[in-house]
C-alpha positions as CSV (number, residue, x, y, z in Angstrom):
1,X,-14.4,-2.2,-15.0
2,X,-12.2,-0.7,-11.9
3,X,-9.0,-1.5,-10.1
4,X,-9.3,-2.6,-6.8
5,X,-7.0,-2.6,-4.6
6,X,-6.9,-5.8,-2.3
7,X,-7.6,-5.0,1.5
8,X,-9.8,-6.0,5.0
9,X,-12.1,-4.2,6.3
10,X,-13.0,-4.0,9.7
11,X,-11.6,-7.1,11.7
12,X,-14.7,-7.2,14.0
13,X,-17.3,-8.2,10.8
14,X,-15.0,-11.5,10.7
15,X,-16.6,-14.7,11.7
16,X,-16.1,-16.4,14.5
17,X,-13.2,-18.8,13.2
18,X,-11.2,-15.6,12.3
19,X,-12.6,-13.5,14.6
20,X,-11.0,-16.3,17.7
21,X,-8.2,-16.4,15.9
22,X,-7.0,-12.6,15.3
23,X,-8.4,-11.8,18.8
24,X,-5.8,-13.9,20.2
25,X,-2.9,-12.3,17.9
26,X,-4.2,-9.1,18.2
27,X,-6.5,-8.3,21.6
28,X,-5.1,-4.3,21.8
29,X,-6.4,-3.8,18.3
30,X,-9.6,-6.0,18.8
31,X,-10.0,-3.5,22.2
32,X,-9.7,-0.2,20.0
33,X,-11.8,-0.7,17.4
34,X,-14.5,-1.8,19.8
35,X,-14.3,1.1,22.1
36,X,-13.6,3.4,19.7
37,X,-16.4,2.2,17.7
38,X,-19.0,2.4,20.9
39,X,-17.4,5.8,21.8
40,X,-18.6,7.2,18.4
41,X,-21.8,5.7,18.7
42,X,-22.3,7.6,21.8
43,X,-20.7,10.8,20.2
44,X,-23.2,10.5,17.1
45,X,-26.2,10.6,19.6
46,X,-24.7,13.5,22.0
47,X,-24.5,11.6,25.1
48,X,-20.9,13.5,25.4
49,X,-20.0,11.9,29.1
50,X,-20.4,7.8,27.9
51,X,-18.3,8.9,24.9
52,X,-16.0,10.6,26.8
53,X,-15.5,7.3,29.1
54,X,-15.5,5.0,26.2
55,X,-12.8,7.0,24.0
56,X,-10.3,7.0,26.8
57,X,-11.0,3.3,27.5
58,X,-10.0,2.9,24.3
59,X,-6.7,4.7,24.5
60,X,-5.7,2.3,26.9
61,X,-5.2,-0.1,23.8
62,X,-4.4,2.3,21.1
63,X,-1.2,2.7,19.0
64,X,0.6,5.7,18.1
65,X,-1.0,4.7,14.7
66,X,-4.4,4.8,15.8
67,X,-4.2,9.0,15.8
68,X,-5.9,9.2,12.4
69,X,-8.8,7.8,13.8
70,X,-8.6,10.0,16.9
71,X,-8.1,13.7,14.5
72,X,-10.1,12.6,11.5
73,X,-13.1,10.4,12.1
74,X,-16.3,12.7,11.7
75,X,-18.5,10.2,14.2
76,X,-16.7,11.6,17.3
77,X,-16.8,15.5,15.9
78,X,-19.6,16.1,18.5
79,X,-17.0,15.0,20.8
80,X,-13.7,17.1,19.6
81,X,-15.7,19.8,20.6
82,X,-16.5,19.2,23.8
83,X,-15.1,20.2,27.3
84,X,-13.7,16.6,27.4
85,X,-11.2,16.9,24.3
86,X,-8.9,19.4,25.7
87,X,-7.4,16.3,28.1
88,X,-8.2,13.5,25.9
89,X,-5.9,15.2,22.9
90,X,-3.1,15.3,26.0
91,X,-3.2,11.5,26.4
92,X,-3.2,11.2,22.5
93,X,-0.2,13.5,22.0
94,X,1.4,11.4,24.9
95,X,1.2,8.2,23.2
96,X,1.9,9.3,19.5
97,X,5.2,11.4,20.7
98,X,6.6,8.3,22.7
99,X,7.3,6.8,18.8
100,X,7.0,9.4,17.0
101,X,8.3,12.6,18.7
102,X,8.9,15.2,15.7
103,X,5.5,14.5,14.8
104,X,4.0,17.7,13.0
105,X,0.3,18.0,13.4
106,X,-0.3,21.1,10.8
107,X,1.4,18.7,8.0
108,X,-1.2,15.7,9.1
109,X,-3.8,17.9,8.9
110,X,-3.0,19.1,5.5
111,X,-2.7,15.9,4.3
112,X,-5.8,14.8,5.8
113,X,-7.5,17.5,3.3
114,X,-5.4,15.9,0.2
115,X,-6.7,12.8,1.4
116,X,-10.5,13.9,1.4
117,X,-9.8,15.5,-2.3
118,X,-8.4,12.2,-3.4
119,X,-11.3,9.7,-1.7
120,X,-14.1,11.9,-3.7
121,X,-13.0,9.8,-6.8
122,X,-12.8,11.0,-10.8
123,X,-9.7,12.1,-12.4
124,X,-10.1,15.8,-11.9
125,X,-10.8,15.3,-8.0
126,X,-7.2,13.0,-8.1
127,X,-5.4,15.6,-10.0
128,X,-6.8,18.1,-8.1
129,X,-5.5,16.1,-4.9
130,X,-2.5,15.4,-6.7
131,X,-1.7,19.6,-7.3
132,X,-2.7,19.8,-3.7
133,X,-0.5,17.4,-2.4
134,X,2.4,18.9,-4.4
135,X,2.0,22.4,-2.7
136,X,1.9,20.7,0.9
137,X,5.4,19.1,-0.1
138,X,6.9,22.1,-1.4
139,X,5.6,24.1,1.6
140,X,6.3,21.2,4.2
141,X,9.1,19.4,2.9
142,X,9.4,15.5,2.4
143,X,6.3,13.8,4.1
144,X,8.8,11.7,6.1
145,X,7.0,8.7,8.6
146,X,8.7,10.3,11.2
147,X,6.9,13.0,11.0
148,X,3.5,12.3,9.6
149,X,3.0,9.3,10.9
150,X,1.5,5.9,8.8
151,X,-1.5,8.5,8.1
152,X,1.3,10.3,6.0
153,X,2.5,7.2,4.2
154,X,-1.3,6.3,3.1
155,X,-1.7,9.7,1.6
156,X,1.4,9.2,-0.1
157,X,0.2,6.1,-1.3
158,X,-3.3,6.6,-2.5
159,X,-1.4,10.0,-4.4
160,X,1.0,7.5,-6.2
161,X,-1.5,4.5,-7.3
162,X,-4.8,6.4,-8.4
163,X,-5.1,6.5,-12.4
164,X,-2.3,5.5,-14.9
165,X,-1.3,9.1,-15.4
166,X,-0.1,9.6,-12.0
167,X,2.9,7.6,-13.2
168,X,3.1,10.0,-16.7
169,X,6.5,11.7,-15.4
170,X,7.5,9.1,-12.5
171,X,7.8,12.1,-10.0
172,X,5.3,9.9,-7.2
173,X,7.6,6.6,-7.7
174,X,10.6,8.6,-7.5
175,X,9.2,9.9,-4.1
176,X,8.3,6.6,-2.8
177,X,11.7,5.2,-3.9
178,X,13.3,8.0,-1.9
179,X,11.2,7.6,1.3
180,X,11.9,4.1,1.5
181,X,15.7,4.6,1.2
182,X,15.7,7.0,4.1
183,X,13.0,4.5,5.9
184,X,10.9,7.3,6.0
185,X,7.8,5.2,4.8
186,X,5.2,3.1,5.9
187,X,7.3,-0.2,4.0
188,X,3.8,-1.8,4.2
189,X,2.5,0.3,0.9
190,X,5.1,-0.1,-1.0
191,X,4.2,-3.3,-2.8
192,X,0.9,-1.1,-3.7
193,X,2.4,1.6,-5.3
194,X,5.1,-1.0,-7.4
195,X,2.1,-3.3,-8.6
196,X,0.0,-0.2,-9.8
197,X,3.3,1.2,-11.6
198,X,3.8,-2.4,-13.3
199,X,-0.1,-2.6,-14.1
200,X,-0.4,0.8,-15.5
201,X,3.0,-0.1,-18.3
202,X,1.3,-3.6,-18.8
203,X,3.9,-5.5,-16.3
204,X,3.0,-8.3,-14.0
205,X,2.3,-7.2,-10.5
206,X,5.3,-8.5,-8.3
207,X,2.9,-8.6,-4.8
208,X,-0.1,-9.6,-6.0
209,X,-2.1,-6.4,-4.3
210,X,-4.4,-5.7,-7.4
211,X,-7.3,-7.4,-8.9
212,X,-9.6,-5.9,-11.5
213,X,-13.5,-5.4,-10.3
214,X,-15.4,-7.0,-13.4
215,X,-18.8,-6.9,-11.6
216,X,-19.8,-5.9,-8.2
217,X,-17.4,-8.0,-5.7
218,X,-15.9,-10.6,-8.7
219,X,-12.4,-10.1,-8.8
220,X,-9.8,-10.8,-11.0
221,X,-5.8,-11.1,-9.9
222,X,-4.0,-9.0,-12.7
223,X,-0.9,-11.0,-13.8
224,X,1.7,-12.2,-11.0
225,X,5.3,-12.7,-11.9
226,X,6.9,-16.0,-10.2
227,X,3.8,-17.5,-8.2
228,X,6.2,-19.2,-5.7
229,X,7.9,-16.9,-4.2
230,X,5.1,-14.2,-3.9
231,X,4.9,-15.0,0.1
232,X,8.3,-14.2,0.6
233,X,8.2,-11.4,-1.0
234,X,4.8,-10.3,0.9
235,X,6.1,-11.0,3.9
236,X,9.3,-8.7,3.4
237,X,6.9,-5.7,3.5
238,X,5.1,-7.0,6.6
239,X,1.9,-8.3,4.0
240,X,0.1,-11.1,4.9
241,X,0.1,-14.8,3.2
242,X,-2.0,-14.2,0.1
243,X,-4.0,-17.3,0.7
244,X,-5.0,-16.1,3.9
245,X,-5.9,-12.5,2.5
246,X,-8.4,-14.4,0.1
247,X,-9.8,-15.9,2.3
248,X,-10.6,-13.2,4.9
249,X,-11.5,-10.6,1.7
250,X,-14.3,-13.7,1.0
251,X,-15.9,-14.0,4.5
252,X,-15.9,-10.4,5.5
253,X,-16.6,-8.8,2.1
254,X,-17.8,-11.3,0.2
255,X,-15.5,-11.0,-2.8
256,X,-15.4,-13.4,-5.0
257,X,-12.4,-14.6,-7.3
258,X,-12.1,-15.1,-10.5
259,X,-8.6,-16.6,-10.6
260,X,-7.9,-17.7,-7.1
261,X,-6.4,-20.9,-8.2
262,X,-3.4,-19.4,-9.3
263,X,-2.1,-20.2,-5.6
264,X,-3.0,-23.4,-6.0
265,X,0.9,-24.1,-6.2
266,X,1.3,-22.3,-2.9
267,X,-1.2,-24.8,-1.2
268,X,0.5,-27.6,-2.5
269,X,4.0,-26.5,-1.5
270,X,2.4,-25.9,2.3
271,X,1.1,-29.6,2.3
């Protein structure tokens, strides 16, 4: 049996009750993804000029968050190394220094290679990652949001909740704790990196983020302390309702839970 840790995958696989809905909330990111998406298409068969067209169209509805996407994603290499990408990375550099203006690239792309060490899975790969991710910080100093971006904040997340002996000498938490007092990370992964601490001393989860993968896509909440008040406490660190994320996790990735009716008492209290 795994962890796994509770997240959506790409908005566009919704159906079309979801899909209406979120496109309404949400149109910019709705617009990315779907450029973006067509843009690496055309970048993964070499048509360099309709990729070219599409990725700026797309940068018309991109965040300063969107950049990872931009540096990292292999299906527009073909297209990083074209004529085109000189001016593209201008407009991209544009948008990402209008929020986040100390932004330090050689830091993002450092932690882009922790990040690849850490997403090859096994505990020697993790602590491997983990050793890696330690020399960036005592070359580069604090990975502050500021200046690596939410990119930065993931890394620091996925560092902190991989395997129960990450949290052996409490050195990650004691980072997190310390980025979050400065504001200096992504607030949304904090409740990840608290619920993985709990789970790995045999504590209830406080945010409800992690279920345990019996089978392929049956999942099962690990404990929750105080039921009732886990939307506020969600909603604090800019979660969604965890009704809502059930729901979503079952249409697009067909996840099915185990213990769902835990909430029950959330659905009454909403009627």
């Amino acid at each position: 049996m795994k962890i796994r840790y509770i997240f959506i995958y790409s908005l566009l696989l919704l159906n079309n009750n979801f899909s209406n809905q979120l496109k309404a909330q949400q149109p910019d990111k709705f617009k990315f993804v779907e450029y973006f998406n067509l843009a690496c298409d055309y970048s993964l068969a070499k048509k360099i000029d309709s990729a070219d067209i599409l990725l700026r169209e797309s940068l018309k509805y991109a965040s300063a968050d969107n950049l990872n996407s931009y540096l990292f994603d292999l299906d527009i290499d073909t297209l990083r190394k074209s004529k085109y990408w000189p001016i593209i990375h201008k407009i991209i550099d544009f948008i990402v220094k209008k929020k986040y203006p100390n932004i330090d690239y050689e830091y993002i792309a450092l932690l882009n290679r922790v990040h690849l060490l850490n997403r090859i899975g096994g505990l020697a790969k993790v602590k491997e990652s983990q050793k890696l991710f330690d020399s960036v910080v005592s070359a580069k100093g604090l990975p502050f949001l500021s200046r690596v971006t939410k990119y930065g904040s993931k890394v620091v997340k996925l560092i902190c909740v991989h395997y129960v002996d990450t949290f052996s000498d409490k050195k990650y938490l004691k980072l997190a704790n310390d980025l979050l007092e400065k504001g200096e990370l992504d607030s949304s992964e904090y409740p990840y990196i608290i619920d993985r601490y709990n789970i790995a001393r045999n504590l209830p989860q406080i945010y409800g983020t992690n279920c345990i993968e019996s089978s392929n896509n049956v999942l099962e909440f690990y404990p929750i302390i105080d039921i009732l008040t886990i939307e506020s406490r969600r909603k604090k660190f800019g979660l969604i309702s965890i009704l809502e994320e059930i729901e979503l996790n079952e249409k697009v990735n067909n996840y099915v839970y185990t213990n769902k009716e835990i909430f029950d008492v959330i659905r009454k209290k909403r009627k």
